[in-house]
C-alpha positions as CSV (number, residue, x, y, z in Angstrom):
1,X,56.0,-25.8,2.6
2,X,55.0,-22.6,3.6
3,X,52.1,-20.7,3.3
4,X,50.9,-17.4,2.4
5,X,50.3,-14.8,5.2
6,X,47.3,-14.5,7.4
7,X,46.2,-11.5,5.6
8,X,46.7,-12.8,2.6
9,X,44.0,-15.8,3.3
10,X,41.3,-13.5,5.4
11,X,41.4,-11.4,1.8
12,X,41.1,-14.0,-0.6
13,X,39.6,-13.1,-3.9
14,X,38.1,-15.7,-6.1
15,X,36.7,-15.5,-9.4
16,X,35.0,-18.4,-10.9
17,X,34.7,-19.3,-14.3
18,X,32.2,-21.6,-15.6
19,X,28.9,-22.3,-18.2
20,X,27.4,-23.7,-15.2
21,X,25.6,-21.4,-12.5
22,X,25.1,-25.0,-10.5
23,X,29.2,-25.6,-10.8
24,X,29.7,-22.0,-10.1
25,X,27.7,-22.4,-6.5
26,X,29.0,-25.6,-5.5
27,X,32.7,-24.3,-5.6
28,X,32.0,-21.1,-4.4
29,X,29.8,-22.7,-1.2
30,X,33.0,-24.9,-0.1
31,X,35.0,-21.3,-0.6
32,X,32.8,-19.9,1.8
33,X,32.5,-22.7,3.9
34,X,36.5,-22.7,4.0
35,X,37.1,-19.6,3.7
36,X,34.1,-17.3,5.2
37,X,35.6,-13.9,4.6
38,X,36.7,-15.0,1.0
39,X,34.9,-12.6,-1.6
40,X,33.7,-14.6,-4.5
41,X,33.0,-13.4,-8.4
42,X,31.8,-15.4,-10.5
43,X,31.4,-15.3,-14.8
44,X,29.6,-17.6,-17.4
45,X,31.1,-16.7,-20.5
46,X,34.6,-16.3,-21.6
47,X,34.4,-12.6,-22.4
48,X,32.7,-12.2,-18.9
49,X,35.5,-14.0,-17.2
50,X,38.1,-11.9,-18.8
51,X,37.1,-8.6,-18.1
52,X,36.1,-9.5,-14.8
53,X,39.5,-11.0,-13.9
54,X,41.3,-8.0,-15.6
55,X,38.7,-5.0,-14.5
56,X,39.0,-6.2,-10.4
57,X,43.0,-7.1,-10.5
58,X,41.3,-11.0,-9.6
59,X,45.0,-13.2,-9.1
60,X,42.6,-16.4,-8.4
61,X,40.7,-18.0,-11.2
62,X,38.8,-20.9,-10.4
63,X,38.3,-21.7,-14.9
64,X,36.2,-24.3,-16.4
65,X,38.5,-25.8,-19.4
66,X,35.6,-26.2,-21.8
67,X,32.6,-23.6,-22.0
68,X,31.6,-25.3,-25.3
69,X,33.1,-25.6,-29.0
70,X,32.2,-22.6,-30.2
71,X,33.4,-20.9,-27.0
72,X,37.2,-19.9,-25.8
73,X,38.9,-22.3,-23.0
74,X,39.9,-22.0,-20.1
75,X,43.4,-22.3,-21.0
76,X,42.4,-19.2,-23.9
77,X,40.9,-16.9,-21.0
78,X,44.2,-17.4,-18.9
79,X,46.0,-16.9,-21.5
80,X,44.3,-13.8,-22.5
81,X,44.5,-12.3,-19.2
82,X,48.5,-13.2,-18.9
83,X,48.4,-11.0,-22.0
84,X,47.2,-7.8,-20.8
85,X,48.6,-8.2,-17.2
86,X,52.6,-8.3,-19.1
87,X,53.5,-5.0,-17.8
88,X,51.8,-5.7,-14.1
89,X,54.8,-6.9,-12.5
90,X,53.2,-7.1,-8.8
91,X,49.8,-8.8,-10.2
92,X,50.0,-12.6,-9.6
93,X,47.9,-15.2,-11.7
94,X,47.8,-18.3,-9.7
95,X,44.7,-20.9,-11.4
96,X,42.8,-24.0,-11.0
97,X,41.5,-25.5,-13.9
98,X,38.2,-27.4,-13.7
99,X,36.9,-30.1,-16.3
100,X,35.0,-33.6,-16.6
101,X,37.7,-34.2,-19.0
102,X,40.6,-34.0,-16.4
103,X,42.9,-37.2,-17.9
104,X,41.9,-36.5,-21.1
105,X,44.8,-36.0,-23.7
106,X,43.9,-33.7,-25.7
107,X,43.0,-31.4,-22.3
108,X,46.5,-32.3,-20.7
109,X,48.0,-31.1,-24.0
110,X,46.3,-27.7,-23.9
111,X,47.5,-27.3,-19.8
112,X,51.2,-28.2,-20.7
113,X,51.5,-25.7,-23.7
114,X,50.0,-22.8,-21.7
115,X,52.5,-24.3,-18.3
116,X,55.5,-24.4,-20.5
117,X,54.6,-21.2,-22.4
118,X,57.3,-18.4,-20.4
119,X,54.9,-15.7,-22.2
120,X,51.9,-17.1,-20.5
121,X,52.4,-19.2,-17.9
122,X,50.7,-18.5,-14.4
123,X,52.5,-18.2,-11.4
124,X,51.0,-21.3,-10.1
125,X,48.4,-23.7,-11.4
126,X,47.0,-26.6,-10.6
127,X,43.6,-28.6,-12.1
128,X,40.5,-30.6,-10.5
129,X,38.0,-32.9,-11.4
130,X,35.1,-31.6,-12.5
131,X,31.8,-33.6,-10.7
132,X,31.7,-35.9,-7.9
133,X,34.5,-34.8,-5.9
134,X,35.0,-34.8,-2.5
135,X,34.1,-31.3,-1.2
136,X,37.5,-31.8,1.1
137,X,39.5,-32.6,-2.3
138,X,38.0,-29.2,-3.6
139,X,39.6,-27.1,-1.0
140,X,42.7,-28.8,-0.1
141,X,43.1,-28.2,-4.1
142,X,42.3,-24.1,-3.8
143,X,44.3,-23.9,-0.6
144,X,47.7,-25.4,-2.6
145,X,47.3,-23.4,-5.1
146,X,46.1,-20.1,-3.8
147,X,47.6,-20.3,0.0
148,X,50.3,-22.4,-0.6
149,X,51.2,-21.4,-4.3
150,X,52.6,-25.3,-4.6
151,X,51.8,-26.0,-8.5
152,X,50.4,-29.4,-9.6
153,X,53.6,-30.5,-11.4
154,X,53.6,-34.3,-10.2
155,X,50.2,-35.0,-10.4
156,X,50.4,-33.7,-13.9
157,X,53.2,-35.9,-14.7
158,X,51.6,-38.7,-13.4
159,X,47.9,-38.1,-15.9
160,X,50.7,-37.6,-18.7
161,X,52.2,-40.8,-17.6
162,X,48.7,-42.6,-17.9
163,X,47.3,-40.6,-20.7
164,X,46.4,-42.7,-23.8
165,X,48.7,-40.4,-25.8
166,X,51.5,-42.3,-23.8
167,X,52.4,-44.6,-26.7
168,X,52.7,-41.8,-28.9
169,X,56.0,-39.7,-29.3
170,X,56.1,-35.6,-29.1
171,X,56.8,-35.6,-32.9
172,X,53.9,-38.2,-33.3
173,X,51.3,-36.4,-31.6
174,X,52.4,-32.7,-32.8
175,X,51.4,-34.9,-36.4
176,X,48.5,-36.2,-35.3
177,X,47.1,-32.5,-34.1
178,X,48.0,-31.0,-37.7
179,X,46.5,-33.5,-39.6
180,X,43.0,-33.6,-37.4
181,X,43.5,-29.5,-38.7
182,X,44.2,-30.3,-41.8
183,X,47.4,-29.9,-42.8
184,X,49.3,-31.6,-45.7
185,X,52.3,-34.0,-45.2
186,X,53.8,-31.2,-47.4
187,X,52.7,-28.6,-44.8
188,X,53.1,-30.5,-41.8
189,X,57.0,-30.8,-43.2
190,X,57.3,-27.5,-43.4
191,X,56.0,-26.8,-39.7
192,X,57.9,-29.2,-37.9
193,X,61.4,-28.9,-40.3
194,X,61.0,-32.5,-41.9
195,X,60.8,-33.8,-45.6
196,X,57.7,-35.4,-46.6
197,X,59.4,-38.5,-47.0
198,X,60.2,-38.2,-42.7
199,X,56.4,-37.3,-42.4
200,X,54.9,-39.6,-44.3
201,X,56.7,-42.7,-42.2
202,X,55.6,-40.4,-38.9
203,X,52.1,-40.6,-40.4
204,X,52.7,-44.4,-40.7
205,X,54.1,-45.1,-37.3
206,X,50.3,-43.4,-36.5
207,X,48.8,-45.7,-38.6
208,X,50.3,-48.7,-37.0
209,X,49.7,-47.3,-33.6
210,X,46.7,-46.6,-33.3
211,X,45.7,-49.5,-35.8
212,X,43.7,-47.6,-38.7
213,X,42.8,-49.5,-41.3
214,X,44.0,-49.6,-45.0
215,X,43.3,-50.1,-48.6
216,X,46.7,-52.1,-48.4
217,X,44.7,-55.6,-48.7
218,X,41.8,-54.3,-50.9
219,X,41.4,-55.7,-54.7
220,X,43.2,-53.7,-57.2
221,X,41.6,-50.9,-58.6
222,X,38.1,-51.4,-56.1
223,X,37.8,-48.4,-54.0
224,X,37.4,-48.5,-49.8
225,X,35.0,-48.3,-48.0
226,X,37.1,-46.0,-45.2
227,X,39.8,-43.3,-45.3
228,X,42.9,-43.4,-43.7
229,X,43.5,-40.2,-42.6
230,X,40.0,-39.4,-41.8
231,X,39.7,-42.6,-39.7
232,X,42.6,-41.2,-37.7
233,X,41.0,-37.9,-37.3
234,X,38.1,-40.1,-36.0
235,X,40.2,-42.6,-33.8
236,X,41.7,-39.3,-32.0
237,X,38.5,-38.0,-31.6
238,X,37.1,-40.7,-29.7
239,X,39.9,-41.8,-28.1
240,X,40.2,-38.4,-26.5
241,X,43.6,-37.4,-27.7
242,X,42.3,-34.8,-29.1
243,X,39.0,-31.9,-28.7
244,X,37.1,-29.1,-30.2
245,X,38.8,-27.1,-28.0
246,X,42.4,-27.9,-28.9
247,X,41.8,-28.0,-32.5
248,X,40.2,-24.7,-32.7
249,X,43.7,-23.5,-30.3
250,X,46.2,-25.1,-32.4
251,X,44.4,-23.6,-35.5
252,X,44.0,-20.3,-34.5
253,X,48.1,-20.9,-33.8
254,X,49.1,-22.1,-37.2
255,X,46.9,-18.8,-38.8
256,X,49.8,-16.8,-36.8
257,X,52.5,-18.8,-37.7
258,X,51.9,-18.6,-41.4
259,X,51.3,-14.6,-41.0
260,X,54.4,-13.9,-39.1
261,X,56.4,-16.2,-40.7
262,X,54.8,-18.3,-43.5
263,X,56.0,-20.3,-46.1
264,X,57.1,-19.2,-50.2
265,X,54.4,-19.1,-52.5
266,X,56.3,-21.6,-54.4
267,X,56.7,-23.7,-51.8
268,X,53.1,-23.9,-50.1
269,X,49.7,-22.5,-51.3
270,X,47.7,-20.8,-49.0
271,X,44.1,-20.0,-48.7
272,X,43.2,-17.0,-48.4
273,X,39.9,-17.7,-46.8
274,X,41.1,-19.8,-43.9
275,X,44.1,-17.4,-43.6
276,X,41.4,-13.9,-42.6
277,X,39.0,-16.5,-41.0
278,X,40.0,-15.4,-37.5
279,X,39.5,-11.4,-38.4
280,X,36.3,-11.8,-40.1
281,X,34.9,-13.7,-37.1
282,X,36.5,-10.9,-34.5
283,X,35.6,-8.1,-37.1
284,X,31.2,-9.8,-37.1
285,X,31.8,-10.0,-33.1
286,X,32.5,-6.2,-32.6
């Protein structure tokens, strides 16, 4: 394990990324404290945190996972940045993600698409708690992943390992995640190369595993008082397999699938609406 040059730590350059000005000074105070000649910038928005991180040439982001529903991630703002810094070939990206939600599934979900994305991926990444943690924890954390460069790969394996989505199967969660956006069995076929007979026992095996009630036992012809599908949704929810965040990810993701490569007319209707959702909202925003 080696680490980076002296130089390299005496110039350390930090940008931190959060909706919090509080979380924003306690990192950057164990920075300093660490690290006394480290300079420090700091964003609370998502746009902010982009074009800070992009304007100064910033290779250490210190990014809050979740600045709010209606708000990009963390995991969109280093994507975003990867993005524009394609043709940098000297520019590193090396990040810590922060959230209260760190063993969350539906969080570890949104870290191992971006980590496993070649397009995308930082250099080097690594994630901590967001809250009561050890101040010592905090900098032994930036100092692996910025000084070091030593991603968080086992320690990631380990919160997949423990993560209540452990019971459920890739194909069984990549489900669960299109029908919490609303895909049909029909569409969610057509996504993941499956007939809607295979999908509708995949929807099943969710069913049973996560125990959702039925109308299997109910009187013929009285309706129920609860939906299956919706009591899913609501299970996942809950359960934290899923968040705002991801769903608002994965179905900004679909909206490009279907553009660049969507499905026959015959085969699939589309809606409009949903489909120029994304431009409409970008279009009001400039």
């Amino acid at each position: 394990m080696k680490k980076r040059d002296h130089e390299a730590e005496q110039a350390l350059r930090v940008l931190i990324a959060d909706d919090s000005r509080d979380a924003i000074a306690q990192i950057g105070s164990w920075i300093h404290e660490r690290w006394p000649r480290a300079e420090l910038f700091d964003a609370c928005t998502p746009e902010e945190a982009i074009d800070t991180a992009i304007a100064h040439n910033i290779e250490n982001l210190v990014l809050d996972l979740d600045f709010g529903a209606q708000r990009a991630s963390g995991v969109v703002i280093a994507r975003t940045i990867r993005e524009a810094r394609r043709t940098e070939k000297t520019l590193s990206t090396r990040i810590v993600f922060r959230t209260v939600h760190a063993g969350d599934a539906g969080y570890l979900r949104q870290i191992e698409k971006l980590i496993t994305d070649d397009r995308h991926r930082p250099a080097v990444w690594g994630f901590l708690d967001k809250g009561s943690v050890p101040k010592r924890v905090a900098q032994n954390a930036i100092e692996q992943v910025f000084l070091y460069e030593l991603c968080f790969s086992d320690i990631f394996n380990q919160r997949l390992k423990e993560s209540p989505s452990r019971d459920l199967t890739d194909l069984e969660f990549t489900a669960l995640i299109y029908i919490a956006v609303g895909a049909t069995n029909d569409g969610i076929g057509w996504l993941i190369g499956a007939s809607r007979q295979s999908v509708e026992r995949i929807v099943g095996g969710l069913y049973q595993k996560m125990k959702i009630v039925s109308r299997g036992r109910a009187p013929q012809g009285v309706p129920a008082l609860l939906e299956s599908r919706t009591r899913l949704c609501y299970e996942a929810m809950t359960r934290g397999l899923i968040n705002a965040n991801l769903l608002r990810e994965e179905d900004a993701g679909l909206r490009r699938t279907v553009r660049t490569s969507g499905p026959a007319a015959s085969r699939l209707y589309v809606n409009r609406d949903w489909l120029d959702l994304e431009s409409e909202v970008r279009g009001r925003e400039t």
